[in-house]
C-alpha positions in Angstrom: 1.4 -71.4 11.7 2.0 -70.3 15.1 6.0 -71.4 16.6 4.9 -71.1 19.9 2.2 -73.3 19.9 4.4 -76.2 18.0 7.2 -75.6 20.4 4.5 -75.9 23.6 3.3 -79.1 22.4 6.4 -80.7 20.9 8.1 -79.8 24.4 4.7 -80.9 26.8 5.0 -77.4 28.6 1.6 -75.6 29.9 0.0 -72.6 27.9 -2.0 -69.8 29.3 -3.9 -67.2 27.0 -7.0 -65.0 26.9 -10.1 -66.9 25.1 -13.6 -65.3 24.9 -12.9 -63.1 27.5 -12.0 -66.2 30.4 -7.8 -66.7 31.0 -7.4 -70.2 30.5 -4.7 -72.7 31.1 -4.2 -75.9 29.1 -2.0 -78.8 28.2 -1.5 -78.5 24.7 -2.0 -81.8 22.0 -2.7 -80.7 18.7 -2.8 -77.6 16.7 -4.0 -77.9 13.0 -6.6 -76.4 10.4 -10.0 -77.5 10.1 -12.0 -77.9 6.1 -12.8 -74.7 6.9 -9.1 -73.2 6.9 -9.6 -72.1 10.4 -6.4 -73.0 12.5 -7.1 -74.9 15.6 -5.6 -76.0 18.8 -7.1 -79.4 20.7 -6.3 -78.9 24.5 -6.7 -79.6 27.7 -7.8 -76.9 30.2 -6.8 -77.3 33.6 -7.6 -73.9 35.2 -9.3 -70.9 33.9 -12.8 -69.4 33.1 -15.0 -70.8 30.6 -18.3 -69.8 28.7 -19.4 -73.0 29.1 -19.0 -72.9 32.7 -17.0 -76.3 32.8 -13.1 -75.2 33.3 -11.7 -78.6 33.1 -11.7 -80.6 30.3 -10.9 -81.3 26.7 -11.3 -78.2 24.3 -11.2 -76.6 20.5 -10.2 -73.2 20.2 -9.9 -71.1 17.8 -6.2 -69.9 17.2 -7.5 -66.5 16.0 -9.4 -65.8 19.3 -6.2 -66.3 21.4 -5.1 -63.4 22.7 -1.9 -62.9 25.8 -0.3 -66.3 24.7 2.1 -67.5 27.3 4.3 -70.9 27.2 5.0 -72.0 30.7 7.9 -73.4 32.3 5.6 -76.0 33.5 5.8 -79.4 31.9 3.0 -81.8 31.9 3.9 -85.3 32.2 1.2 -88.0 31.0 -1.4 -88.1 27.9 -4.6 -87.2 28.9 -7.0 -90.4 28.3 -9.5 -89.6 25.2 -6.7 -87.6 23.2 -6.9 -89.0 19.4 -3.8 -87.8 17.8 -6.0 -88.0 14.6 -8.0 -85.4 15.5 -11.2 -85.4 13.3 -12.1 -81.8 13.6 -8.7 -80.6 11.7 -8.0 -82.1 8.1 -4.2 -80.7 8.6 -1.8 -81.3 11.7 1.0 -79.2 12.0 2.0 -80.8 14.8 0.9 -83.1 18.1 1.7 -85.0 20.6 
């Protein structure tokens, strides 16, 4: 389990990280583990490249593809609308919003 992420989400403050090659920053909700054992993190990107080509949004990512993790001092204020704090893609939260 990462700290860092817990402590970003538990505090609302802004992340920035490398993901497939695009720096991406994101409002942090939920960071978990999928069936599959594969630890998550359900975000919001704000700013930041994409493969997709859509740079707002929500997104999944894979915790093991994060690379250059940074927590921000900035702090982000209201829930996004369409966050489900029961996120279906993970069977176990570590923690959320």
């Amino acid at each position: 389990m990462n700290i860092k992420i817990c402590s970003a989400i538990e505090s609302k403050r802004i992340l920035t990280f490398m993901y497939n090659r695009h720096s991406r920053k994101v409002e942090p909700y939920c960071y978990g583990v999928s069936t599959k054992g594969k630890e998550l993190l359900r975000a919001f990107q704000i700013s930041g490249g994409s493969s997709s080509n859509i740079s707002k949004g929500w997104k999944l990512f894979s915790v093991t593809e994060i690379s250059n993790l940074k927590v921000l001092d900035g702090i982000f204020q209201k829930i996004r609308y369409g966050y489900n704090p029961k996120d279906s893609a993970m069977s176990r939260i570590y923690c959320k919003i």
